[in-house]
C-alpha positions, 0 to 999 in steps of 0.5 A: 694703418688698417691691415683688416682687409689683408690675407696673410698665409702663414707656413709653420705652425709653431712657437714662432708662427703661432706668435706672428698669428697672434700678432697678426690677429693685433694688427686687425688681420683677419684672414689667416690661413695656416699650414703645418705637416701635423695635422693634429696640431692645425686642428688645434689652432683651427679650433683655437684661433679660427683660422683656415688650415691647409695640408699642403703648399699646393693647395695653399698657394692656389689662392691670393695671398698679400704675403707668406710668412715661412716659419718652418725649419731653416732646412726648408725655407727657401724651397718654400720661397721660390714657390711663394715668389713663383705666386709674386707673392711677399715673403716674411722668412723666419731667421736665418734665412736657410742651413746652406747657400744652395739655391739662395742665388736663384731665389734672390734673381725670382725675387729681383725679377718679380720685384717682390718684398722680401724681409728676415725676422730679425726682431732684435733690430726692433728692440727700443734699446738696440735702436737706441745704441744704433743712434748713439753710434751714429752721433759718435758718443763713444768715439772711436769704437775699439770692440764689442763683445756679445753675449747669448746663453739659454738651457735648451730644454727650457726654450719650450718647456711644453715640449721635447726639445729633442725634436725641434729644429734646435737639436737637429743638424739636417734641419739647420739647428745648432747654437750658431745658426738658432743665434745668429740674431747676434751676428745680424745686429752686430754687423747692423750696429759696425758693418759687415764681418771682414774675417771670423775665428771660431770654436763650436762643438758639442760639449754637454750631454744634451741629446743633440747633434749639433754644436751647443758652444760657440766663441767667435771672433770677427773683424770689422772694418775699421778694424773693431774686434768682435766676439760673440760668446753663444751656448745651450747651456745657461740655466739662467737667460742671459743676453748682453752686449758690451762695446768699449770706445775711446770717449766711454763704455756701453753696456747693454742688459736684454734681461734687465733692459738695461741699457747704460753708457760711461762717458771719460768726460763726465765720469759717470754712467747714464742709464736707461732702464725700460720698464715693464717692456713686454719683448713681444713689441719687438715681433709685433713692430716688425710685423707691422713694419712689413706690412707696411712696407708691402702697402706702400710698395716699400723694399723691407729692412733687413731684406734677402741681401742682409739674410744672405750675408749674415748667414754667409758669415755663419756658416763662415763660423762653422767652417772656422770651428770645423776646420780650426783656421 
Protein backbone atom coordinates (compact mmCIF):
# COMPACT_ATOMS: atom_id res chain seq x y z
CA UNK A 1 0.00 0.00 0.00
CA UNK A 2 1.36 3.44 -1.06
CA UNK A 3 1.76 5.77 2.38
CA UNK A 4 3.84 8.37 0.13
CA UNK A 5 1.09 11.10 0.47
CA UNK A 6 0.51 10.81 4.15
CA UNK A 7 1.70 13.10 7.29
CA UNK A 8 2.72 11.64 10.36
CA UNK A 9 4.12 13.79 13.48
CA UNK A 10 6.23 12.22 15.45
CA UNK A 11 6.44 13.46 19.35
CA UNK A 12 9.86 12.40 20.74
CA UNK A 13 12.84 12.34 19.09
CA UNK A 14 14.58 9.47 20.64
CA UNK A 15 16.07 6.01 20.32
CA UNK A 16 12.58 4.76 19.88
CA UNK A 17 11.03 7.74 17.63
CA UNK A 18 14.13 7.90 15.61
CA UNK A 19 13.51 4.46 14.71
CA UNK A 20 9.47 4.86 13.81
CA UNK A 21 11.32 7.75 11.35
CA UNK A 22 13.28 5.68 9.67
CA UNK A 23 10.77 3.06 9.20
CA UNK A 24 8.41 5.40 8.31
CA UNK A 25 10.83 6.84 5.79
CA UNK A 26 10.83 2.72 4.29
CA UNK A 27 7.34 2.85 3.91
CA UNK A 28 7.60 5.78 1.39
CA UNK A 29 6.35 8.35 4.19
CA UNK A 30 7.59 11.45 3.19
CA UNK A 31 6.45 14.22 5.29
CA UNK A 32 7.42 13.86 8.67
CA UNK A 33 7.36 16.62 11.39
CA UNK A 34 9.36 15.99 14.72
CA UNK A 35 8.94 17.26 18.06
CA UNK A 36 11.42 17.22 20.93
CA UNK A 37 11.98 19.71 24.15
CA UNK A 38 15.91 19.48 23.07
CA UNK A 39 16.38 21.74 20.64
CA UNK A 40 19.81 20.77 19.67
CA UNK A 41 18.91 17.47 18.94
CA UNK A 42 15.87 18.45 16.50
CA UNK A 43 18.75 20.08 14.43
CA UNK A 44 20.30 17.40 14.22
CA UNK A 45 17.57 15.17 12.78
CA UNK A 46 16.33 18.28 10.78
CA UNK A 47 19.71 18.24 9.29
CA UNK A 48 20.19 14.32 9.35
CA UNK A 49 16.65 13.19 7.79
CA UNK A 50 15.09 16.48 6.46
CA UNK A 51 12.24 16.58 8.46
CA UNK A 52 10.25 19.73 9.66
CA UNK A 53 10.85 20.48 13.56
CA UNK A 54 8.72 21.98 16.08
CA UNK A 55 9.14 23.62 19.48
CA UNK A 56 6.03 22.98 20.60
CA UNK A 57 2.85 20.83 20.62
CA UNK A 58 0.82 23.74 20.06
CA UNK A 59 2.09 24.75 17.31
CA UNK A 60 2.61 21.28 15.87
CA UNK A 61 -1.21 20.20 16.18
CA UNK A 62 -2.09 23.29 14.45
CA UNK A 63 -1.55 21.65 11.19
CA UNK A 64 -3.34 18.22 9.72
CA UNK A 65 -1.77 15.26 10.76
CA UNK A 66 -2.84 11.57 9.37
CA UNK A 67 -1.47 10.31 12.62
CA UNK A 68 0.70 11.21 15.86
CA UNK A 69 3.04 9.14 17.02
CA UNK A 70 3.93 9.83 21.03
CA UNK A 71 7.33 8.43 21.59
CA UNK A 72 8.24 10.69 24.74
CA UNK A 73 8.38 9.13 28.46
CA UNK A 74 5.25 7.11 29.66
CA UNK A 75 4.88 10.18 32.54
CA UNK A 76 3.52 12.24 29.87
CA UNK A 77 1.95 10.17 27.02
CA UNK A 78 -1.57 10.74 27.70
CA UNK A 79 -1.32 14.46 28.41
CA UNK A 80 -0.32 14.38 24.90
CA UNK A 81 -2.95 12.05 23.69
CA UNK A 82 -6.09 14.02 24.83
CA UNK A 83 -4.51 17.03 22.86
CA UNK A 84 -3.86 14.66 19.84
CA UNK A 85 -7.43 13.14 20.09
CA UNK A 86 -8.89 16.77 20.56
CA UNK A 87 -7.39 17.34 16.83
CA UNK A 88 -9.18 13.51 15.57
CA UNK A 89 -6.21 12.76 14.93
CA UNK A 90 -4.96 8.75 15.02
CA UNK A 91 -2.41 8.05 17.91
CA UNK A 92 0.44 5.39 17.90
CA UNK A 93 1.57 5.31 21.83
CA UNK A 94 4.85 4.00 22.56
CA UNK A 95 4.57 1.18 25.39
CA UNK A 96 3.30 1.14 27.83
CA UNK A 97 0.75 3.33 27.51
CA UNK A 98 1.34 5.67 30.92
CA UNK A 99 3.11 5.34 34.74
CA UNK A 100 -0.36 5.61 36.29
CA UNK A 101 -4.24 5.56 35.50
CA UNK A 102 -5.06 8.81 35.98
CA UNK A 103 -6.80 10.37 32.96
CA UNK A 104 -6.55 7.10 30.99
CA UNK A 105 -10.64 6.77 31.51
CA UNK A 106 -10.92 10.40 29.89
CA UNK A 107 -8.96 9.66 26.87
CA UNK A 108 -10.57 6.27 26.06
CA UNK A 109 -14.23 8.45 26.18
CA UNK A 110 -12.43 11.31 23.59
CA UNK A 111 -11.11 8.40 21.61
CA UNK A 112 -14.63 6.31 21.57
CA UNK A 113 -16.64 9.62 20.87
CA UNK A 114 -14.19 10.96 18.23
CA UNK A 115 -13.90 7.06 16.74
CA UNK A 116 -10.26 7.72 16.56
CA UNK A 117 -7.48 4.70 15.80
CA UNK A 118 -5.60 4.24 18.48
CA UNK A 119 -2.74 1.52 18.88
CA UNK A 120 0.33 0.63 21.66
CA UNK A 121 3.70 -0.28 20.03
CA UNK A 122 3.85 -3.79 21.39
CA UNK A 123 6.21 -4.98 18.51
CA UNK A 124 6.57 -8.29 20.28
CA UNK A 125 3.07 -9.38 18.80
CA UNK A 126 5.04 -8.85 15.50
CA UNK A 127 7.72 -10.96 15.80
CA UNK A 128 7.24 -14.07 12.85
CA UNK A 129 7.96 -16.50 16.04
CA UNK A 130 5.60 -15.34 18.85
CA UNK A 131 3.19 -15.39 15.94
CA UNK A 132 3.92 -18.81 15.27
CA UNK A 133 3.22 -20.10 19.09
CA UNK A 134 -0.06 -17.85 18.82
CA UNK A 135 -1.14 -20.60 16.31
CA UNK A 136 0.44 -23.35 17.61
CA UNK A 137 -1.71 -22.76 20.63
CA UNK A 138 -4.74 -22.08 18.92
CA UNK A 139 -4.30 -25.68 17.01
CA UNK A 140 -3.93 -27.41 20.68
CA UNK A 141 -0.45 -28.81 19.70
CA UNK A 142 0.79 -28.59 23.33
CA UNK A 143 -2.61 -29.64 24.90
CA UNK A 144 -3.60 -28.55 28.19
CA UNK A 145 -1.11 -25.77 28.96
CA UNK A 146 0.19 -26.22 32.56
CA UNK A 147 2.32 -22.83 32.75
CA UNK A 148 4.53 -20.62 31.28
CA UNK A 149 7.55 -18.67 32.36
CA UNK A 150 9.38 -15.67 30.62
CA UNK A 151 12.47 -14.45 30.73
CA UNK A 152 13.68 -10.74 30.20
CA UNK A 153 17.48 -9.41 31.43
CA UNK A 154 19.69 -6.54 29.72
CA UNK A 155 22.58 -4.32 31.80
CA UNK A 156 21.02 -0.95 31.49
CA UNK A 157 23.95 0.80 30.66
CA UNK A 158 24.16 -1.06 27.49
CA UNK A 159 20.59 -0.47 26.27
CA UNK A 160 22.28 3.05 24.53
CA UNK A 161 25.69 2.61 25.08
CA UNK A 162 25.90 6.65 23.10
CA UNK A 163 24.54 7.67 26.16
CA UNK A 164 23.82 8.35 30.02
CA UNK A 165 21.73 5.94 30.92
CA UNK A 166 21.12 8.00 34.28
CA UNK A 167 18.94 10.46 32.28
CA UNK A 168 16.84 8.28 30.51
CA UNK A 169 13.20 7.43 31.42
CA UNK A 170 14.77 3.94 32.66
CA UNK A 171 16.34 5.41 35.44
CA UNK A 172 13.71 7.54 36.63
CA UNK A 173 10.62 7.08 38.81
CA UNK A 174 8.72 10.27 37.98
CA UNK A 175 9.02 9.46 34.29
CA UNK A 176 7.43 6.14 34.44
CA UNK A 177 10.94 4.18 34.40
CA UNK A 178 11.60 1.09 36.49
CA UNK A 179 12.27 -2.93 34.87
CA UNK A 180 8.46 -3.79 35.20
CA UNK A 181 6.70 -1.01 33.34
CA UNK A 182 10.18 -0.40 30.32
CA UNK A 183 9.34 -4.77 30.26
CA UNK A 184 5.93 -4.98 30.01
CA UNK A 185 6.35 -6.16 26.31
CA UNK A 186 6.26 -9.35 28.71
CA UNK A 187 3.26 -9.15 30.28
CA UNK A 188 1.24 -7.98 26.84
CA UNK A 189 2.28 -11.17 25.14
CA UNK A 190 1.78 -13.26 27.47
CA UNK A 191 -1.75 -12.15 28.33
CA UNK A 192 -2.09 -12.27 24.26
CA UNK A 193 -0.93 -15.94 23.87
CA UNK A 194 -3.30 -17.42 27.37
CA UNK A 195 -5.95 -14.48 28.44
CA UNK A 196 -5.85 -11.81 30.96
CA UNK A 197 -3.95 -12.03 34.29
CA UNK A 198 -6.57 -12.90 37.01
CA UNK A 199 -4.37 -12.63 40.13
CA UNK A 200 -0.40 -11.46 40.45
CA UNK A 201 2.63 -11.95 43.13
CA UNK A 202 5.65 -10.09 42.92
CA UNK A 203 9.04 -9.22 44.24
CA UNK A 204 10.76 -5.95 42.60
CA UNK A 205 13.13 -3.67 44.43
CA UNK A 206 16.51 -2.21 43.62
CA UNK A 207 19.33 -4.49 44.29
CA UNK A 208 22.24 -3.40 42.33
CA UNK A 209 24.44 -0.35 42.64
CA UNK A 210 23.04 1.20 39.35
CA UNK A 211 22.36 4.89 39.64
CA UNK A 212 18.72 4.75 39.74
CA UNK A 213 15.47 5.21 41.39
CA UNK A 214 13.49 2.60 40.28
CA UNK A 215 13.01 -1.42 40.92
CA UNK A 216 16.05 -3.20 38.62
CA UNK A 217 14.63 -7.01 39.61
CA UNK A 218 11.56 -8.30 39.42
CA UNK A 219 9.89 -12.24 39.71
CA UNK A 220 6.33 -12.26 38.91
CA UNK A 221 3.87 -14.69 39.52
CA UNK A 222 0.30 -14.39 37.64
CA UNK A 223 -2.97 -16.65 37.15
CA UNK A 224 -4.51 -17.11 34.05
CA UNK A 225 -7.83 -18.51 33.54
CA UNK A 226 -7.79 -22.07 33.18
CA UNK A 227 -5.74 -21.89 35.97
CA UNK A 228 -2.15 -21.59 34.16
CA UNK A 229 0.70 -20.38 35.98
CA UNK A 230 2.55 -17.71 35.15
CA UNK A 231 6.04 -16.13 35.83
CA UNK A 232 8.04 -13.71 34.28
CA UNK A 233 11.62 -13.31 35.62
CA UNK A 234 12.91 -9.26 34.38
CA UNK A 235 16.09 -7.36 35.57
CA UNK A 236 18.69 -4.46 34.64
CA UNK A 237 21.36 -6.58 35.42
CA UNK A 238 22.31 -9.17 32.76
CA UNK A 239 25.48 -8.36 30.80
CA UNK A 240 24.69 -10.77 28.05
CA UNK A 241 20.98 -10.19 26.49
CA UNK A 242 18.74 -12.65 27.32
CA UNK A 243 14.84 -12.90 26.27
CA UNK A 244 13.21 -16.35 26.43
CA UNK A 245 9.94 -18.21 26.87
CA UNK A 246 9.20 -21.57 27.83
CA UNK A 247 5.61 -22.98 28.10
CA UNK A 248 5.10 -26.75 29.35
CA UNK A 249 1.73 -28.67 28.27
CA UNK A 250 0.23 -31.80 28.69
CA UNK A 251 0.87 -33.20 25.17
CA UNK A 252 4.96 -31.40 24.90
CA UNK A 253 7.11 -28.62 25.76
CA UNK A 254 7.95 -25.29 23.99
CA UNK A 255 10.65 -23.26 24.42
CA UNK A 256 11.27 -20.16 22.53
CA UNK A 257 14.98 -18.17 22.29
CA UNK A 258 14.69 -14.29 20.97
CA UNK A 259 18.53 -14.16 20.93
CA UNK A 260 18.98 -17.20 18.83
CA UNK A 261 15.51 -17.07 17.06
CA UNK A 262 15.08 -20.21 18.25
CA UNK A 263 12.08 -21.48 18.44
CA UNK A 264 11.44 -25.67 19.13
CA UNK A 265 8.57 -27.65 20.63
CA UNK A 266 8.94 -31.34 22.27
CA UNK A 267 5.87 -33.19 21.39
CA UNK A 268 5.38 -36.89 24.11
CA UNK A 269 3.99 -38.40 20.87
CA UNK A 270 6.84 -38.62 18.63
CA UNK A 271 9.75 -37.87 21.31
CA UNK A 272 11.67 -35.56 19.46
CA UNK A 273 12.00 -31.75 19.24
CA UNK A 274 10.83 -29.72 16.05
CA UNK A 275 12.73 -26.81 15.43
CA UNK A 276 12.40 -23.51 13.63
CA UNK A 277 15.41 -21.20 13.61
CA UNK A 278 15.01 -17.96 11.64
CA UNK A 279 17.99 -16.95 9.90
CA UNK A 280 19.71 -13.53 9.53
CA UNK A 281 16.37 -11.91 10.99
CA UNK A 282 16.95 -8.55 11.14
CA UNK A 283 14.30 -7.70 14.49
CA UNK A 284 13.75 -4.05 13.20
CA UNK A 285 10.92 -6.08 10.87
CA UNK A 286 9.09 -6.52 14.04
CA UNK A 287 8.73 -2.23 14.26
CA UNK A 288 8.48 -1.88 10.60
CA UNK A 289 5.16 -4.52 10.06
CA UNK A 290 3.53 -2.83 13.07
CA UNK A 291 4.05 0.51 11.37
CA UNK A 292 2.60 -0.70 8.46
CA UNK A 293 -0.06 -2.42 9.97
CA UNK A 294 -1.15 0.86 11.68
CA UNK A 295 -1.02 2.62 8.75
CA UNK A 296 -2.98 0.33 7.19
CA UNK A 297 -5.52 0.04 9.71
CA UNK A 298 -6.04 4.11 9.37
CA UNK A 299 -6.62 3.78 5.43
CA UNK A 300 -8.87 1.47 5.53
CA UNK A 301 -10.68 2.83 8.68
CA UNK A 302 -9.81 -0.28 10.67
CA UNK A 303 -9.66 -0.41 14.60
CA UNK A 304 -5.69 -1.21 15.20
CA UNK A 305 -4.66 -4.32 17.71
CA UNK A 306 -3.50 -3.95 20.48
CA UNK A 307 -5.82 -0.91 20.81
CA UNK A 308 -6.52 1.58 24.28
CA UNK A 309 -8.36 -1.14 25.92
CA UNK A 310 -5.40 -3.91 25.69
CA UNK A 311 -2.84 -0.76 26.80
CA UNK A 312 -4.85 -0.20 29.56
CA UNK A 313 -5.42 -3.67 31.03
CA UNK A 314 -1.93 -4.46 30.65
CA UNK A 315 -0.73 -1.58 32.28
CA UNK A 316 -3.29 -2.31 35.10
CA UNK A 317 -1.92 -5.59 35.53
CA UNK A 318 1.53 -3.79 36.21
CA UNK A 319 1.20 -1.69 38.21
CA UNK A 320 -0.79 -4.54 40.14
CA UNK A 321 2.74 -6.04 40.20
CA UNK A 322 4.41 -2.99 41.70
CA UNK A 323 1.83 -2.65 44.22
CA UNK A 324 2.03 -6.75 45.08
CA UNK A 325 5.91 -6.16 45.45
CA UNK A 326 5.31 -2.83 47.38
CA UNK A 327 3.00 -3.95 49.84
CA UNK A 328 4.25 -7.96 49.74
CA UNK A 329 0.59 -9.81 49.26
Amino acid sequence: MNFSKMKILIIGGGSIGQRHLRNLNKLGVKEIGVLDINQEKLRELAKKYQVKIYENLTSALREKWNAVFICTSPSNHIEIALKAAEERTPIFIEKPLSNNLRNIQILIKKIKKYKIPVMLGYNLRFHPQIQEIKAILKENILGKIWGVRAEFGQYLPDWHSWEDYRRGYSAQKKLGGGIILDCIHEIDYLCWLFGKAEKVFAFAKKISNLEIDTEDYAEITLLFKNNIVGQIHMDYLQKDYSRNLKIIGEKGTLSWDLKKNELKYFLIKDNKWHINILKNFDFNQTYLKEVKYFLDCIKNNKIPQPDINVGYQTLKIALAIKKSARLKR
